[in-house]
C-alpha positions in Angstrom: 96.2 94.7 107.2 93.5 94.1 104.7 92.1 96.5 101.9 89.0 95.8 100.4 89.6 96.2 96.5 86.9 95.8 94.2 84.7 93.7 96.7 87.6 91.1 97.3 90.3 91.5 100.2 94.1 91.9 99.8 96.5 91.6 102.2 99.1 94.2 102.2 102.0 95.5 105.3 100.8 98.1 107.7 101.6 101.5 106.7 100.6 100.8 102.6 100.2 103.4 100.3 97.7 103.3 97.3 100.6 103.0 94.8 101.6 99.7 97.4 98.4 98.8 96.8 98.2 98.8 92.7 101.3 97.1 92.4 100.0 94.2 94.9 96.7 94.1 93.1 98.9 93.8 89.3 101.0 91.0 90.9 98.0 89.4 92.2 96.1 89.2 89.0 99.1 88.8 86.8 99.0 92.2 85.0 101.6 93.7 83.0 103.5 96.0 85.4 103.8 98.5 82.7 100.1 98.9 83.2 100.4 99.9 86.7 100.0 103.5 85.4 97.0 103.2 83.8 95.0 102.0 86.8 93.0 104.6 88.3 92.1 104.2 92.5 88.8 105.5 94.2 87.3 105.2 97.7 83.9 103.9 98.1 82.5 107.7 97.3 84.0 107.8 94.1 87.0 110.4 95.1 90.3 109.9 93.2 92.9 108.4 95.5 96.8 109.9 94.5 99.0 107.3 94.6 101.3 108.4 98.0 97.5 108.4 100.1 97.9 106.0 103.0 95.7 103.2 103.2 93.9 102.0 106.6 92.8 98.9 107.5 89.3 97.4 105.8 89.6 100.5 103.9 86.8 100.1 100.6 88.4 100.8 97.1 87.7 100.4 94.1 90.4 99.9 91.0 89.8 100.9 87.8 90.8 100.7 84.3 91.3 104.1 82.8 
């Protein structure tokens, strides 16, 4: 499936959770893992996503540096 994160797509398997998600999104961009936990995730509204949310497909977030 395909999640929209921060206006670009990633692919990621059916059935992702957000924390799937920030760990694909470090890989792709070459971040440290270690600052995985620093990474905040919000839907398109601006609501706090916990890391064990499931994902959908074309889901809109947006991933932020806290």
């Amino acid at each position: 499936m395909t999640v929209i994160v921060n206006n670009s797509p990633i692919r990621i398997f059916r059935g992702a959770k957000v924390g799937d998600l920030l760990l694909r999104f470090a890989v792709r961009n070459k971040l440290d893992l270690k600052s995985v936990t620093q990474l905040k995730v919000t839907d398109r509204w601006g609501h706090a996503l916990d890391n064990e949310a499931p994902l959908n497909d074309n889901q809109i977030v947006q991933i932020i540096n806290s």
